[in-house]
C-alpha positions in Angstrom: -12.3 22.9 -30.1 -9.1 24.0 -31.7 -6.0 21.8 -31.9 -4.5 22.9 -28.7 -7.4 22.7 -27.0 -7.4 18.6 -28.2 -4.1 17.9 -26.8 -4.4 19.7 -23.8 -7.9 17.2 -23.4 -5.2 14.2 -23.7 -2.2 15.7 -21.5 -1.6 13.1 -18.9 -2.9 13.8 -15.1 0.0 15.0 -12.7 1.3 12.9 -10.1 -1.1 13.3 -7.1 1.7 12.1 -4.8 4.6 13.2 -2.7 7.9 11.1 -2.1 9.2 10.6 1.4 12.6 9.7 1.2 14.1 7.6 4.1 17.3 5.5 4.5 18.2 2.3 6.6 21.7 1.0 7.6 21.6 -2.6 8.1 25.0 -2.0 10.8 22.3 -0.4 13.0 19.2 -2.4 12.4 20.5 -6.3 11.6 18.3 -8.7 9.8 15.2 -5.8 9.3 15.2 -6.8 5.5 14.0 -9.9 3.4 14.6 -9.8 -0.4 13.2 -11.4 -2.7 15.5 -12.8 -6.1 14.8 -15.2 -8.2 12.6 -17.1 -6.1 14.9 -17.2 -2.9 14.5 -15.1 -0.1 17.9 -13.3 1.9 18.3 -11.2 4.7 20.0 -8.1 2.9 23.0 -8.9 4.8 23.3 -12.3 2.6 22.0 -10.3 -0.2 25.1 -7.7 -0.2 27.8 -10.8 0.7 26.8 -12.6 -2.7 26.9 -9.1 -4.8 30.5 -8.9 -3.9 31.1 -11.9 -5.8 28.7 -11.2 -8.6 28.2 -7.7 -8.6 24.5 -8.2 -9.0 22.1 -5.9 -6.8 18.9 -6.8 -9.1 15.6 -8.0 -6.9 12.3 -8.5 -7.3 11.1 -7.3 -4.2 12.2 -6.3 -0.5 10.0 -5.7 2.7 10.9 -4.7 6.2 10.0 -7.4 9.4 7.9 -6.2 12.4 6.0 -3.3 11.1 3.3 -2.4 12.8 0.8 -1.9 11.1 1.7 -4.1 8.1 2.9 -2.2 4.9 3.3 -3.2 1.0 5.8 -4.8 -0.1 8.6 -2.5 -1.9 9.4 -2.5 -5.6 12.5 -1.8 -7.9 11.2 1.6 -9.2 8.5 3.9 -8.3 6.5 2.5 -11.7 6.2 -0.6 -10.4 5.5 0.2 -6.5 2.5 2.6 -8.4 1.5 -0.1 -10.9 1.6 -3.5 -7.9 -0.4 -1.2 -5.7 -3.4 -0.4 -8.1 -3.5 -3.9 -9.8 -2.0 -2.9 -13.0 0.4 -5.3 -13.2 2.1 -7.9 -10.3 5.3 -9.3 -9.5 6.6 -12.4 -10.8 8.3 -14.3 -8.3 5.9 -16.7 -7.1 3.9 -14.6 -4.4 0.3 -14.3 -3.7 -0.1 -10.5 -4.7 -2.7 -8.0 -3.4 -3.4 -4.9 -4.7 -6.1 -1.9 -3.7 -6.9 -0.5 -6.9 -7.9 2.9 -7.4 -11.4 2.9 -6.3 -12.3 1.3 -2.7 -15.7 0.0 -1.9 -17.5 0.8 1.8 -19.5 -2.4 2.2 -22.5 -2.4 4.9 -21.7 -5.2 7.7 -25.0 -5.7 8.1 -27.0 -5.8 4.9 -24.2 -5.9 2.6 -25.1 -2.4 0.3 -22.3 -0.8 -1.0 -20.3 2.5 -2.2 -17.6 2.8 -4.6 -15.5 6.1 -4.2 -11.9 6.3 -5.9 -9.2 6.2 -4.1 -5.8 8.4 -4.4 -2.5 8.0 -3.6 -1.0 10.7 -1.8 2.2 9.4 -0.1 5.0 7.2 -1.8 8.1 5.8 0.4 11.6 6.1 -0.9 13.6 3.6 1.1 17.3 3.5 0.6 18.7 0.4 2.5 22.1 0.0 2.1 25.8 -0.8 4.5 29.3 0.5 4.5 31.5 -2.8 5.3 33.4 -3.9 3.6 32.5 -1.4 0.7 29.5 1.3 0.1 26.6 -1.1 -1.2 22.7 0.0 -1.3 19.6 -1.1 -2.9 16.6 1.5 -3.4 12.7 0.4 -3.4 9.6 1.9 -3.7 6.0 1.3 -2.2 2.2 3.3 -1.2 2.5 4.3 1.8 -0.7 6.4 2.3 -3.9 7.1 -0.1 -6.9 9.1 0.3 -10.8 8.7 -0.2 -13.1 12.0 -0.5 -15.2 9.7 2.4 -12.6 8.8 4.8 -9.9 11.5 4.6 -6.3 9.5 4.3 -5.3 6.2 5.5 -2.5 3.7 5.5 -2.4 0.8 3.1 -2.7 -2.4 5.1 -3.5 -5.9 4.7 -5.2 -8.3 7.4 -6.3 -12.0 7.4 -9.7 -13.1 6.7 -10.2 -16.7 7.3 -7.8 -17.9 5.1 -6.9 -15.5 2.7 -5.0 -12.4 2.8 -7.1 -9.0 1.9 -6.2 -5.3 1.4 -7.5 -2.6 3.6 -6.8 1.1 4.5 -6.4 1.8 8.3 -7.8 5.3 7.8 -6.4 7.8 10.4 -10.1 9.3 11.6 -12.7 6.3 11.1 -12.5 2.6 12.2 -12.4 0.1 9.4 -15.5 -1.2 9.9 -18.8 0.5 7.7 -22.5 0.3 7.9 -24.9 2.3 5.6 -27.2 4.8 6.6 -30.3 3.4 6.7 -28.6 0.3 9.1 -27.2 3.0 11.3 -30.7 4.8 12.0 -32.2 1.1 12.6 -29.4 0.5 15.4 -30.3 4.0 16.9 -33.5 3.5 16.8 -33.3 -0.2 18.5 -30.9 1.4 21.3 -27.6 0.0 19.5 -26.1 3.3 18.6 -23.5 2.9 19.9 -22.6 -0.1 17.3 -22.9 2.4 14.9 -20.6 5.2 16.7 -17.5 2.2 15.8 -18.4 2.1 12.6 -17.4 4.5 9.7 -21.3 5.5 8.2 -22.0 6.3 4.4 -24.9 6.7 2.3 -25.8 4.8 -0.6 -25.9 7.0 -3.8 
């Protein structure tokens, strides 16, 4: 191996992502936004009123009320948003944090075996949210808005309760969120319960 051929080993991987870039006016859609600074929460409208005195537009997060289905939180830069989503690093502001890493496992409801198979981002969110009155103000934040498994095809990054606690999933745009292994599947078809397994997404253990 030559010298070239060494650094071109060590060359960082290309962004497997592309940005959609979208913008919000909070004249036209009133108290959409929470933002999170310094451990306080304000609509963006009270954000912007308190940056005309101080100037400050600095926050740790932002997230938009009533989506359906639930989406991540957004970050200050697209670093963060990529970093928060795969676990890397979280937020400091006094939040539970979830992440979904970059590998997903497919576990059996029934018996519990499992599959790990990485997952990829493919679509990162750009929103600008900003007003005009009094003055031109905006913030900008960035989150995952879809990923993609070689089993399930792409998905949306979600998050649903489970007892208690909170938990990442991917609503995936072809199979439910709900697996079984293979071998479970054939005993269901084979008892008459097929149809249990036709609602479930079906993998096979490696």
């Amino acid at each position: 191996m030559g010298i070239l051929d060494f650094f071109k080993s060590k060359a960082p991987e290309e962004p497997t992502w592309e940005i959609v870039e979208k913008r919000l006016c909070i004249e036209d859609q009133r108290y959409k936004v929470r933002i999170k600074k310094a451990g306080r929460e304000f609509y963006t409208e009270e954000f912007f009123r308190a940056a005309l005195k101080t100037g400050d537009l600095k926050f740790s997060r932002f997230w938009v009320l009533g989506e359906n289905p639930v989406l991540p939180h957004f970050a200050p830069s697209l670093k963060e948003a990529v970093d928060w989503f795969t676990g890397r690093k979280h937020p400091k502001d006094g939040y539970n944090t979830i992440w979904w890493g970059d590998r997903l496992t497919f576990e059996c409801a029934i018996c519990q075996a499992k599959r790990v198979a990485p997952l990829r981002i493919t679509q990162i969110e750009r929103l600008t949210v900003g007003s005009a009155i009094p003055t031109d103000r905006d913030i900008v934040g960035w989150r995952v808005v879809e990923v993609e498994s070689e089993l399930t095809g792409k998905g949306v990054p979600t998050k649903k309760l489970d007892g208690y606690k909170t938990v990442p999933v991917v609503k995936w745009d072809k199979f439910p969120n709900r697996y079984l292994c293979g071998n479970c599947a054939r005993k269901l078809a084979e008892v008459g319960r097929g149809s249990e397994a036709a609602e479930a997404f079906v993998f096979e253990v490696e």
